[in-house]
VEXDREN-2710 file (C-alpha; in Angstrom, 1 decimal):
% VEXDREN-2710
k/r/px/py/pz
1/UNK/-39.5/-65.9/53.6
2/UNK/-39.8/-62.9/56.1
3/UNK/-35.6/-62.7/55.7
4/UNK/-35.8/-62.0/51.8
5/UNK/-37.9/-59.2/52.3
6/UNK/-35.4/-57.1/53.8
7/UNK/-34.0/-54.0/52.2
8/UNK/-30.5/-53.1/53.2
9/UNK/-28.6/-50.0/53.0
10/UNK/-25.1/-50.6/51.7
11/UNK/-24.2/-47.4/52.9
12/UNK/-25.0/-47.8/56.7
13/UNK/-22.2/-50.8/56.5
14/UNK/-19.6/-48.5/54.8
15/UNK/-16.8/-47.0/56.2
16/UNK/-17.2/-42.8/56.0
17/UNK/-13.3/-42.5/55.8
18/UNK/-12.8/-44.9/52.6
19/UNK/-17.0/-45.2/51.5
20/UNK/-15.9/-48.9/51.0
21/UNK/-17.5/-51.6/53.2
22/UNK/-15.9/-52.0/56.3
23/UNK/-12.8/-54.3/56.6
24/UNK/-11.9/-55.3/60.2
25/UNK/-14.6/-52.8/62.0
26/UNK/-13.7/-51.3/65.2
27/UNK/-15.9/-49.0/67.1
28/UNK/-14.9/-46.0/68.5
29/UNK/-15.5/-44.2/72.5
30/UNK/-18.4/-42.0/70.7
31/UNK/-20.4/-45.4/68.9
32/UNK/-18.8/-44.9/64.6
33/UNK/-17.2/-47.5/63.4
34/UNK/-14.7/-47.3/60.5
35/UNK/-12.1/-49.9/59.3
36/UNK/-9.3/-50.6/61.4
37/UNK/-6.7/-49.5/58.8
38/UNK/-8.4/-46.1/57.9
39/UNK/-8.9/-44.5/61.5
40/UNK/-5.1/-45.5/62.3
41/UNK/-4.1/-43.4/59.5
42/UNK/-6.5/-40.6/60.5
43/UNK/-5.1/-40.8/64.1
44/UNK/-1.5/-41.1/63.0
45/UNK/-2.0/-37.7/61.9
46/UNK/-3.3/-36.0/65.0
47/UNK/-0.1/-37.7/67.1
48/UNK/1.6/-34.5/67.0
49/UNK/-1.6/-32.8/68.7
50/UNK/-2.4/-35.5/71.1
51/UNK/-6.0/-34.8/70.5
52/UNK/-7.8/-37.5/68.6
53/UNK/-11.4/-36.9/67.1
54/UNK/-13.9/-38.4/65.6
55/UNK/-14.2/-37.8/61.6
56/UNK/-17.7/-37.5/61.8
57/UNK/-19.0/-36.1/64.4
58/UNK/-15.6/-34.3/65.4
59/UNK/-15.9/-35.7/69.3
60/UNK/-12.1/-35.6/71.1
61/UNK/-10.7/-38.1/72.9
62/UNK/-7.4/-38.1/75.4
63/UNK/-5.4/-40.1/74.8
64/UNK/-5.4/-42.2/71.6
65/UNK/-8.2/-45.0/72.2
66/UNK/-7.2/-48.3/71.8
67/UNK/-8.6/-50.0/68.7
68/UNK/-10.3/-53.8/69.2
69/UNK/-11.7/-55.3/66.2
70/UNK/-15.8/-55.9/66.1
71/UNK/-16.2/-59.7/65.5
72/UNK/-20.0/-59.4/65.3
73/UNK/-20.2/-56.8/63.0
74/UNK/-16.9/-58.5/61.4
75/UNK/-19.1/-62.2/60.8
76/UNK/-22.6/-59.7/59.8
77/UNK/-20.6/-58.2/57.2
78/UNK/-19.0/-61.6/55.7
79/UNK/-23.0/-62.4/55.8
80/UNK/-23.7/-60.0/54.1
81/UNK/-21.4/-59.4/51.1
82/UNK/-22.6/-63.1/50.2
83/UNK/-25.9/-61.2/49.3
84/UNK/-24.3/-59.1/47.0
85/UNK/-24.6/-55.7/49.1
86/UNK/-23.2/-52.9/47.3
87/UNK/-20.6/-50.8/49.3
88/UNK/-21.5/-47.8/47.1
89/UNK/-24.5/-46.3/45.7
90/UNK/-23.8/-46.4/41.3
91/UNK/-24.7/-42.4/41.3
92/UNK/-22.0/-41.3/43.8
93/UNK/-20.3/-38.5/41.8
94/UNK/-15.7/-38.4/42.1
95/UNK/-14.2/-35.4/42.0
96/UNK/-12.3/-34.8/38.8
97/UNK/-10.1/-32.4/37.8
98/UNK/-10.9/-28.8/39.3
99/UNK/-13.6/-30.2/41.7
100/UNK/-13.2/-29.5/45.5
101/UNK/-12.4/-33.0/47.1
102/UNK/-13.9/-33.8/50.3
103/UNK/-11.1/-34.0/52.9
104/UNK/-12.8/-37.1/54.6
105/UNK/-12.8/-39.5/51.8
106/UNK/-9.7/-42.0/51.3
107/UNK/-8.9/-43.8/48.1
108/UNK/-10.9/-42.4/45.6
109/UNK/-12.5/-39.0/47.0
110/UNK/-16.0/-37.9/46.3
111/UNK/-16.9/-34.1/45.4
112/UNK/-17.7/-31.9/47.8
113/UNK/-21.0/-30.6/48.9
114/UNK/-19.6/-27.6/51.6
115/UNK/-16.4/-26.3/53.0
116/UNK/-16.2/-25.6/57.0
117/UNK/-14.6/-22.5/58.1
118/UNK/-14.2/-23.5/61.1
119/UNK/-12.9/-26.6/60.9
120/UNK/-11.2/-25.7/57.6
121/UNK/-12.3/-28.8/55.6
122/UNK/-14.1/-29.7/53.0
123/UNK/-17.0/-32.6/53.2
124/UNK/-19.2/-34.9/50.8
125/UNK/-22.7/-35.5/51.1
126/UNK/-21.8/-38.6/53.8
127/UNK/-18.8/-36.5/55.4
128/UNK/-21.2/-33.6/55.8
129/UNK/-24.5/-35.2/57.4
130/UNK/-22.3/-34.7/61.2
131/UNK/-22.6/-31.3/61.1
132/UNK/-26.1/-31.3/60.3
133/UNK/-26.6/-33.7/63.4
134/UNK/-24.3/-33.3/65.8
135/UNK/-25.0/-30.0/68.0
136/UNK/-21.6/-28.6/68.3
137/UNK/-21.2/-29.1/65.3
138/UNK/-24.2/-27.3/64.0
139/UNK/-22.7/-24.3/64.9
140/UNK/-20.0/-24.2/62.3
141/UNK/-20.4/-21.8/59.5
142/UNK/-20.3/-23.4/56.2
143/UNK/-20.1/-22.3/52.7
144/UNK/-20.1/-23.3/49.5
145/UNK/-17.3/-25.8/48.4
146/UNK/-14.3/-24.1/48.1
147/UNK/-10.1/-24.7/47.2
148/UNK/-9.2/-21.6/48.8
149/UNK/-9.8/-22.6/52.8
150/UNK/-5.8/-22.7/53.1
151/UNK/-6.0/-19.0/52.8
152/UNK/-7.7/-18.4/56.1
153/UNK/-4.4/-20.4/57.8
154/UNK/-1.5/-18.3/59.0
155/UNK/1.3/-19.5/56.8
156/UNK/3.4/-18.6/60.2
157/UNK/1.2/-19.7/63.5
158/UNK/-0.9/-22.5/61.8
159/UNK/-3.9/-20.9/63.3
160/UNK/-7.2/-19.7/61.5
161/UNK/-7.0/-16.2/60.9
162/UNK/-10.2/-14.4/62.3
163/UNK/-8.3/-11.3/63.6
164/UNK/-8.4/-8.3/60.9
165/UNK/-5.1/-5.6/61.5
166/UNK/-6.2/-2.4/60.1
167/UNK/-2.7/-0.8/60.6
168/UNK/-1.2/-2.9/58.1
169/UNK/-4.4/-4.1/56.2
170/UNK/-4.1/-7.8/56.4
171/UNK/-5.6/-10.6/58.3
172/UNK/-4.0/-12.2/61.2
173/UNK/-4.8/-14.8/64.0
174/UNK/-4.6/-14.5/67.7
175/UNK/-0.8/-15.2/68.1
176/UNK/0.2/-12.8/65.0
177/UNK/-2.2/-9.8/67.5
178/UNK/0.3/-11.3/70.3
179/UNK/3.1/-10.6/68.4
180/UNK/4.6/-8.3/65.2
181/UNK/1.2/-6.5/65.1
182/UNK/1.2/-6.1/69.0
183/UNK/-0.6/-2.4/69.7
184/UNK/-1.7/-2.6/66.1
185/UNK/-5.3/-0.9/65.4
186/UNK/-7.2/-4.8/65.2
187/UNK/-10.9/-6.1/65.0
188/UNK/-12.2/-9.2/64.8
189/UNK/-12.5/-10.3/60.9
190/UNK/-16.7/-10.1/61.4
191/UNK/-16.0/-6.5/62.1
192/UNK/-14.0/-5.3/59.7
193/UNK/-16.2/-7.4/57.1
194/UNK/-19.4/-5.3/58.4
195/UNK/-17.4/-2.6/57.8
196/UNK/-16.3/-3.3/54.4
197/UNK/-19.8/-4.8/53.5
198/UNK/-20.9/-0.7/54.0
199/UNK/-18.1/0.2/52.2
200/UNK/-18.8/-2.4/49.4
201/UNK/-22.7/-1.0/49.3
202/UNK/-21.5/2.8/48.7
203/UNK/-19.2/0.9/45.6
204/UNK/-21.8/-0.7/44.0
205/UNK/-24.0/2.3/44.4
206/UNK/-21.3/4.3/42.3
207/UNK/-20.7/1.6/40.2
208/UNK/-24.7/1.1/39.7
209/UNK/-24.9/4.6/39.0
210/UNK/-22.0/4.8/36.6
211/UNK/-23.6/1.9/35.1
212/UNK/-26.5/4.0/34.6
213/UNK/-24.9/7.4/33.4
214/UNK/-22.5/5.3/30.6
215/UNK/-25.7/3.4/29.7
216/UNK/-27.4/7.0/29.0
217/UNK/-24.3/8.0/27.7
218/UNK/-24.2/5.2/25.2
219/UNK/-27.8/6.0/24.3
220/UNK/-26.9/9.5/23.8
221/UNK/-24.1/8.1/21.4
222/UNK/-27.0/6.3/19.6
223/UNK/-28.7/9.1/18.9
224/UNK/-26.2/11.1/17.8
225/UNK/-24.9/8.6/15.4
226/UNK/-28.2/8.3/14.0
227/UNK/-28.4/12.0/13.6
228/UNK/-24.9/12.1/12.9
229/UNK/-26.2/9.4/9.8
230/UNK/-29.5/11.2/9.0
231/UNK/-27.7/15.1/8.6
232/UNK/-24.5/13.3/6.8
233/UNK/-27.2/11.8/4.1
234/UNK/-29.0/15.4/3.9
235/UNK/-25.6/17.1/3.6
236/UNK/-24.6/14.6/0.8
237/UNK/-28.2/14.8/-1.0
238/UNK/-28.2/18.5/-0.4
239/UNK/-24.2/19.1/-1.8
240/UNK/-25.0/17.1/-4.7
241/UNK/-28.3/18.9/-5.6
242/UNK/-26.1/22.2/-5.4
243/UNK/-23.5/21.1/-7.2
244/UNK/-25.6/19.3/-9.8
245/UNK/-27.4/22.4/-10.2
246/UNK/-24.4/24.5/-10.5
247/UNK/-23.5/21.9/-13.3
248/UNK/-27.0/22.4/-15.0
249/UNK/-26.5/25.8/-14.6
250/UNK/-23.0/25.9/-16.3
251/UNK/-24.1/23.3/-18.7
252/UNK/-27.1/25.9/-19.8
253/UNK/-24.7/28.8/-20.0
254/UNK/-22.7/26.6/-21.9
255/UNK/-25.7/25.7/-24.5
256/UNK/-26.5/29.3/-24.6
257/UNK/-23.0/30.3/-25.5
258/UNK/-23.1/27.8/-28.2
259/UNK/-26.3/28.6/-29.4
260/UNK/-25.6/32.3/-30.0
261/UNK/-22.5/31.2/-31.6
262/UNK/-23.8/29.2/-34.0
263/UNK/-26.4/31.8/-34.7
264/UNK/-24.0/34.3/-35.2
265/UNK/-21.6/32.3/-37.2
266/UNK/-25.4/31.3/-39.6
267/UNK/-26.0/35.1/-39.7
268/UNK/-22.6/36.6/-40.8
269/UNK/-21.5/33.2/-43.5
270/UNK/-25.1/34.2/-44.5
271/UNK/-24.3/37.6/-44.8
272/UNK/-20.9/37.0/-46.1
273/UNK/-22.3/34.2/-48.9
274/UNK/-25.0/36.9/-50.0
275/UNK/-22.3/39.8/-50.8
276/UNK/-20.0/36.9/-52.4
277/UNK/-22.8/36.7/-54.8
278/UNK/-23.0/39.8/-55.6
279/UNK/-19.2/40.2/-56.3
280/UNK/-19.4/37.0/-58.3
281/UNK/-22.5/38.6/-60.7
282/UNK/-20.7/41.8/-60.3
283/UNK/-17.4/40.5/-61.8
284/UNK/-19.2/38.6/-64.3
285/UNK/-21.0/41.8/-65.6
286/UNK/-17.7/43.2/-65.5
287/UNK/-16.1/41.0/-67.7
288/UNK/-18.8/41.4/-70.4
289/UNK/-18.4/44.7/-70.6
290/UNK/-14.1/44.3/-70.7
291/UNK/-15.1/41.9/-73.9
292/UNK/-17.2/44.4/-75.4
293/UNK/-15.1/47.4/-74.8
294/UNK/-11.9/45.2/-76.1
295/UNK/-14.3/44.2/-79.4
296/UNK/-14.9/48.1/-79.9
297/UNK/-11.4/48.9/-79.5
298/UNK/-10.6/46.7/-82.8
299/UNK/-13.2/48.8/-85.1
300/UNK/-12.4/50.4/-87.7
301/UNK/-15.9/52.4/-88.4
302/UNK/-15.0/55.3/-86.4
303/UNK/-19.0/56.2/-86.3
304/UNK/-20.0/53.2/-84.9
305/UNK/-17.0/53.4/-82.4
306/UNK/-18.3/57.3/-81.3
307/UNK/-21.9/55.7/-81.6
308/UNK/-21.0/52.9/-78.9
309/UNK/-18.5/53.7/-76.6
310/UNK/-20.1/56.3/-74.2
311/UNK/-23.0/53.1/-73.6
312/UNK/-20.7/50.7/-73.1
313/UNK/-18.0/52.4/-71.5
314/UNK/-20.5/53.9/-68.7
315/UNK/-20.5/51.4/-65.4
316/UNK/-22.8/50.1/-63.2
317/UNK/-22.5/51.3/-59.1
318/UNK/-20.1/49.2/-57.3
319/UNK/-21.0/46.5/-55.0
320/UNK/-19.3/47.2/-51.4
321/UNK/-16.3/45.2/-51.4
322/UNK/-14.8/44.1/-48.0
323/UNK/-11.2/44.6/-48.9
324/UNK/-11.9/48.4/-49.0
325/UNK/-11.9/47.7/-44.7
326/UNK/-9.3/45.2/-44.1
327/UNK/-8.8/44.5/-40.5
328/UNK/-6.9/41.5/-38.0
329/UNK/-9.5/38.7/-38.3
330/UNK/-10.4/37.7/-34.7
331/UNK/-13.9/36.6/-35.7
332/UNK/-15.3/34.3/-32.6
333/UNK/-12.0/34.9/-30.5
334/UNK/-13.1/37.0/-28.0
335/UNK/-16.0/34.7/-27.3
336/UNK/-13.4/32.4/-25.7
337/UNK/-11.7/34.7/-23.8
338/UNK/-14.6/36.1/-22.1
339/UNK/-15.5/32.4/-21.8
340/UNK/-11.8/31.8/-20.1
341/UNK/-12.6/34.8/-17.6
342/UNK/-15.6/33.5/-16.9
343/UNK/-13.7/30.0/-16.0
344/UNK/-11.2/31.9/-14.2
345/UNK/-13.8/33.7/-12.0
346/UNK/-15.7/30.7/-10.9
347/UNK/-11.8/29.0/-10.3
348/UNK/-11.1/31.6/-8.1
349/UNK/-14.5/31.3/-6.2
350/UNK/-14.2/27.6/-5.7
351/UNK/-10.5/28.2/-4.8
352/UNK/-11.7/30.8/-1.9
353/UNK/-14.6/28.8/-1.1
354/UNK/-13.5/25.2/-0.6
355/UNK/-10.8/25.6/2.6
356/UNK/-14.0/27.2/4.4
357/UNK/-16.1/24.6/3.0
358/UNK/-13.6/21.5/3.9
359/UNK/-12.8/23.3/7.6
360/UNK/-16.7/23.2/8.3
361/UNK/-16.6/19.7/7.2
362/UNK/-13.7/18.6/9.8
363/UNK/-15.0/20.9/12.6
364/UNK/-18.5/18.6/12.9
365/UNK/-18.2/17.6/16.6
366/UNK/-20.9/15.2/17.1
367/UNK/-19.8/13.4/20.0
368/UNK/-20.5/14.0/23.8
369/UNK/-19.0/17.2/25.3
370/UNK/-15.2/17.3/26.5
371/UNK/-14.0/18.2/30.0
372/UNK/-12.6/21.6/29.7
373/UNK/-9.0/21.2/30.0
374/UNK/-7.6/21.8/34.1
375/UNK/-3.8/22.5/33.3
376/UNK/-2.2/25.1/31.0
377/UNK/-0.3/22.1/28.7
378/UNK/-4.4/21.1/28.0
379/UNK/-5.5/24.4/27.0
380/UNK/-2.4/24.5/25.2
381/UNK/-3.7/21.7/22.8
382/UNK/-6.7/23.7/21.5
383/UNK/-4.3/27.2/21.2
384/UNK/-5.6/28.9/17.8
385/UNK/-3.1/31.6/16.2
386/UNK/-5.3/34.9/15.6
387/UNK/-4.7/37.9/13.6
388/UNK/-6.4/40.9/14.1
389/UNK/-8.1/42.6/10.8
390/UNK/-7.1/46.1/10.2
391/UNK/-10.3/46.8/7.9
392/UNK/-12.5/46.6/11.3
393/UNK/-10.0/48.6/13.8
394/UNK/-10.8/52.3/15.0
395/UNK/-8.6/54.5/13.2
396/UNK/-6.8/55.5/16.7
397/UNK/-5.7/51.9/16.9
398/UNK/-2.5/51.3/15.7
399/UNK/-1.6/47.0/14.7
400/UNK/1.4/45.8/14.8
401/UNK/3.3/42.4/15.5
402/UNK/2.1/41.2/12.3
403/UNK/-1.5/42.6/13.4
404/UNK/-1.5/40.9/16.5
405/UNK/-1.2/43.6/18.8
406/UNK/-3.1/46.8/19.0
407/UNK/-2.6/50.2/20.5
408/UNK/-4.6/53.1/21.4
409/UNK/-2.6/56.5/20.0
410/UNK/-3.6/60.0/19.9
411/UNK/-2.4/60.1/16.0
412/UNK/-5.6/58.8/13.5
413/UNK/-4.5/55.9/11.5
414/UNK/-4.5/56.0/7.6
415/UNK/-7.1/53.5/7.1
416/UNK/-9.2/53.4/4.1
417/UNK/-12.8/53.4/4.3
418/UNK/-14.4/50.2/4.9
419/UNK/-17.8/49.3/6.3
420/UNK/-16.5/46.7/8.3
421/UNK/-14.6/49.7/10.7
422/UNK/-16.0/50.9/13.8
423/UNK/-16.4/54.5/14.4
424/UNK/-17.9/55.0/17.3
425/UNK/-15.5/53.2/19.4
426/UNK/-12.1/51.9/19.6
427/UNK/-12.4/48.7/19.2
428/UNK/-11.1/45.6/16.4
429/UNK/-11.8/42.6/15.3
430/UNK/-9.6/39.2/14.7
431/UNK/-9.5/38.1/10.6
432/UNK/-10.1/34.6/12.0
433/UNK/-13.8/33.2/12.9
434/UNK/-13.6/30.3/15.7
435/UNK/-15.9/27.4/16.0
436/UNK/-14.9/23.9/17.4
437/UNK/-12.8/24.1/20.5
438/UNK/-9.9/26.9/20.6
439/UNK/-7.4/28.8/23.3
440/UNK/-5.7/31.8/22.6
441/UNK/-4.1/34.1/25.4
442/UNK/-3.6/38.0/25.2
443/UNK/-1.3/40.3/27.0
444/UNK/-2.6/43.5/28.1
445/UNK/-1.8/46.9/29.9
446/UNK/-2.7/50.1/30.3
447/UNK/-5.4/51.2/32.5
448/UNK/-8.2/49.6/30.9
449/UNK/-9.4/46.7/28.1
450/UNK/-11.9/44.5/27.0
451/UNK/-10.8/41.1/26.0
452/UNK/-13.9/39.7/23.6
453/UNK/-15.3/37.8/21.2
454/UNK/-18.3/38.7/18.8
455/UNK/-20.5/37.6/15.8
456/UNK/-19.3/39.3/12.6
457/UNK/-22.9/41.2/11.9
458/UNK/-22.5/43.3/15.1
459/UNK/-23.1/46.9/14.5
460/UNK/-20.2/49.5/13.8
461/UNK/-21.7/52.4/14.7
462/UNK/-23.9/53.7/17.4
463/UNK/-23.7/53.2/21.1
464/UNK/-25.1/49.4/21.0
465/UNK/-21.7/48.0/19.1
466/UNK/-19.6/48.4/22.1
467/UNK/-18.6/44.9/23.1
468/UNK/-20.7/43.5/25.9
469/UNK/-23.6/46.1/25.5
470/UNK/-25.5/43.9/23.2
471/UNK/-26.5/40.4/22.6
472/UNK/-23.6/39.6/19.7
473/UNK/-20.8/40.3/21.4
474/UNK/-19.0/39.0/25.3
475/UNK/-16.6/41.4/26.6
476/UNK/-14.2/40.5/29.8
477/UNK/-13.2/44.6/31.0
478/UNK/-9.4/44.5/32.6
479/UNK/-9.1/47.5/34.8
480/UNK/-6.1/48.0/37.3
481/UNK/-7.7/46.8/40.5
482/UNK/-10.7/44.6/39.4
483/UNK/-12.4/42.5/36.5
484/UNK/-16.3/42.6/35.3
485/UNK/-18.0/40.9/32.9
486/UNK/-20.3/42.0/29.9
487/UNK/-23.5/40.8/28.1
488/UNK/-26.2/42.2/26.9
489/UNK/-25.6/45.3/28.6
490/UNK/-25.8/43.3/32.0
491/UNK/-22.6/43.1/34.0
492/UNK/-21.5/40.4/36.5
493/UNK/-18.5/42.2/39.2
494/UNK/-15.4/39.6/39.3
495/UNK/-13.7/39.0/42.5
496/UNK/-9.9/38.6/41.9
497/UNK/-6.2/39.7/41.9
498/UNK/-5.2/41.1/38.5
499/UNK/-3.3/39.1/36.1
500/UNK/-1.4/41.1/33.0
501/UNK/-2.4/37.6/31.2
502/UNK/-5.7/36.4/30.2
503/UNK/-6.7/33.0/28.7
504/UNK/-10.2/32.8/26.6
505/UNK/-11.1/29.1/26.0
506/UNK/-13.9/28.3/23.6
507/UNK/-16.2/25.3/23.0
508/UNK/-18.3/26.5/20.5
509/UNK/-20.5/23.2/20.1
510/UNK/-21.1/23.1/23.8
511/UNK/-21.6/26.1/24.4
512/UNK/-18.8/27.2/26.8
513/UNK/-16.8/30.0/27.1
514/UNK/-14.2/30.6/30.2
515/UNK/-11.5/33.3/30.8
516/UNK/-8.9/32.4/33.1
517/UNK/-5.8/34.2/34.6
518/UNK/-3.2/33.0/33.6
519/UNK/0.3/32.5/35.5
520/UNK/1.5/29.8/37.5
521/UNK/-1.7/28.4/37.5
522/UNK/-5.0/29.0/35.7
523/UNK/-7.3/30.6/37.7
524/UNK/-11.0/30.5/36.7
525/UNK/-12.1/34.3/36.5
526/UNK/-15.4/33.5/34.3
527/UNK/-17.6/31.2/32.3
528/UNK/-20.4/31.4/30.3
529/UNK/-22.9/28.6/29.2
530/UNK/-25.2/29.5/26.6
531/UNK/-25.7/28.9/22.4
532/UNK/-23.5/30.4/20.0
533/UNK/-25.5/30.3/16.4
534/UNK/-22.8/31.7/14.7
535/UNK/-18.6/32.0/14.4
536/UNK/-17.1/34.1/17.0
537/UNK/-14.3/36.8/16.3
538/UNK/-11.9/37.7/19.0
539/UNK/-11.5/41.4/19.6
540/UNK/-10.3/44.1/21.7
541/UNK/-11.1/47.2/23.1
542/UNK/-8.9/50.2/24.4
543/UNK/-9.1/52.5/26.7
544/UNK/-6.7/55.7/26.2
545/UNK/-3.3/54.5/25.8
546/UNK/-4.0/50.5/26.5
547/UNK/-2.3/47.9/24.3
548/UNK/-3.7/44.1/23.8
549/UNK/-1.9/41.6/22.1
550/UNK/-2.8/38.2/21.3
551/UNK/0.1/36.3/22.2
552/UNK/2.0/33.7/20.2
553/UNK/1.8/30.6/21.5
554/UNK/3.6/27.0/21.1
END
């Protein structure tokens, strides 16, 4: 009775090479026992070493033990399997397809739990349990099951590579230090992995904080779209409100017009039916009278002729008869011509009106601000052709190069008067005004200029409309030896050689305006941050005898 209450382990009579129950047991120097058949084939592989271990708890033994079979534990097992003792547990998990295979296992091979590194295998759950127990073993540094051990082998020496060679960046083992990378710069592979573990933290600190600056960036990019949305819908509601009203406002010059036609037209048909009348009663009266008179013709009392004739032959005052004014009848004719010149008025305005209205359309630059260009081919991409307008220049500034260069002359100009002209000094503004991002380049000489750009409203006159002594206006002054900068009456000394070549670059929505000399390279002379709240105009001013021109550019 006692006998049938035993519980037995079917795995503590399983061979940890095959996980079957053992056939012909031996027992091994260090007290395992396997089948006969499976630690031959696990020996026949170390011959070449002439070190034989154990597969579980990794004990060596010189030379090859000699293998006698276990009849005791041979009959127990026969006992045994007359009980129906299972060899394997029914949950032990295979390795399929893409699973790490324990190294151990024979036959069929069960997953793997770990991966050594040291001894560069990979172990089950059974395989594993001797490095857990056994104390050299213990020592081992495992990781997570892994296909990729083979890769810490030399594919020359055979040996486990735990030397790092920083001369040529690879890993190595002891006999590659020994060898090709003799006197190479080497450290042990823990080293070089502190190292890169520092190196690894600095990365992910970037990468962390790039993570955070595009994540900012991206809600920036949120926002603007929604405002981008939002001021699209107002621009659209507030365009068609315009435009509707600009149609109501035709349509009631359009009623009006009609009206006072109509009027018109009921006034003079009136007019024109009412003297009608009058002709028609006129020429009746007429033709009573013509009876009368050709009746008293035909009498032959000559006392009742004499007696009659001076009544009937005296006539009534003449109704005014058009056809004593004849003229070309043009009647409502005009009406529609001045209509047509109206149309043609409002054609031209809309004409004018719409590139400026379809160029502030394609300039809206929502999106996050652009790196200012480094290399002249960059700036190149934003270059802007400008004209200078002759209606602003001083009349001692002569244009020319299709109004793209000016020059300072002792002869006056013969300008005509416009407001837009500076008198005070000689100074000129471009035709163009510049928003979005642009580039243009001028070529000076002479012994002094300003190379500038300015809001349209700045004053002509008076001191305060020189460029750079007020607060609508920037103004770069060239002189022979040395460069300053202008706003606001505030100026900022510029340290540099002098360059007969000046680039202005402009970023209107940001903000940003540099000046750069230009030859081989560009070399940053200025910049200015700030807010532009209107179009800027390039412009120039002259000392005596100084020419700027704003140079053509490809």
């Amino acid at each position: 009775m006692a006998q049938q209450g035993i519980q037995l382990d079917g795995a503590k009579f399983c061979c940890s090479i095959c996980l079957d129950l053992l056939k012909d047991p031996v027992a091994i120097p260090c007290g395992h026992s396997y089948c006969m058949s499976c630690i031959k084939s696990c020996w026949d592989e170390e011959d070449q070493k002439k070190i034989y271990s154990c597969p579980q708890c990794r004990q060596t033994f010189t030379p090859r033990p000699v293998l006698v079979k276990n009849t005791m534990l041979a009959e127990l097992l026969e006992e045994l399997k007359k009980t129906g003792l299972q060899a394997t547990p029914p949950d032990r998990c295979y390795a399929g397809p893409g699973d790490v295979a324990c190294d151990v296992c024979t036959g069929r091979k069960l997953k793997a739990l770990k991966s050594c590194l040291v001894c560069l295998a990979s172990y089950c759950e059974q395989h594993l349990q001797p490095h857990y127990d056994a104390a050299p073993l213990k020592k081992h540094k495992l990781v997570k099951a892994t296909m990729k051990l083979q890769e810490n082998i030399c594919s020359r020496h055979d040996e486990v590579m735990k030397i790092f060679c920083r001369t040529d960046q690879q890993s190595i083992c002891y006999l590659c230090s020994m060898d090709e990378h003799k006197g190479h710069n080497t450290v042990s592979a823990a080293a070089e992995r502190t190292e890169r573990q520092k190196e690894l933290g600095v990365s992910r600190q970037k990468i962390q904080q790039r993570i955070q600056d595009r994540e900012k960036d991206v809600k920036v990019l949120q926002q603007e779209v929604e405002a981008i949305n939002l001021s699209a819908d107002k621009a659209v509601e507030d365009s068609e409100k315009i435009f509707t009203e600009l149609v109501r406002l035709i349509e009631k010059r359009s009623s009006d017009v009609k009206e006072q036609i109509r009027s018109q037209q009921k006034a003079e048909a009136s007019r024109a039916e009412e003297l009608q009348e009058k002709l028609k009663q006129e020429i009746a009266e007429l033709k009573r009278k013509d009876a009368e008179l050709e009746q008293l013709s035909h009498t032959e009392d000559h006392t009742h002729f004499l007696h009659n004739y001076p009544s009937l032959s005296r006539l009534s005052e003449s109704t005014d008869s058009p056809s004593t004014n004849i003229r070309p009848l043009r009647y409502f004719e005009d009406v529609t011509a001045a209509v047509s010149e109206a149309r043609d008025k409002l054609q031209g305005i809309l004409t004018e009106e719409w590139p400026k209205i379809s160029l502030t359309v394609t300039e809206v630059d929502v999106l996050l601000p652009q790196p200012e260009p480094k290399t002249r081919a960059e700036f190149l991409q934003y270059s802007r052709q400008i004209t200078l307008d002759p209606n602003t220049a001083y009349t001692h500034l002569s244009l020319s190069e299709g109004n793209r260069k000016a020059t300072f002359i002792g002869e006056e100009q013969l300008y005509s008067s416009h407001p837009d002209r500076f008198t005070e000094w000689f100074q000129v503004l471009s035709r163009e005004g510049l928003t979005g991002r642009c580039y243009w380049e001028v070529e000076w000489s002479g012994t002094a200029v300003s190379i500038a750009v300015s809001y349209k409203d700045i004053s002509r006159t008076g001191s305060e409309c020189q460029f750079g002594y007020n607060d609508k206006s920037w103004a770069l002054y060239c002189y022979s030896n040395s460069y300053h900068f202008k706003y606001n009456n505030i100026t900022t000394l510029i340290p540099g050689f002098r360059s007969s070549r000046v680039g202005v670059y402009l970023d209107h929505r940001a903000g940003i305006m540099s000046f750069y000399s230009v030859s081989g390279t560009m070399t940053l002379l200025h910049r200015v941050q700030t807010t532009f709240t209107q179009p800027l105009y390039p412009g120039f001013w002259h000392y005596i005898g100084a020419t700027a021109e704003l140079s053509k550019l490809k």
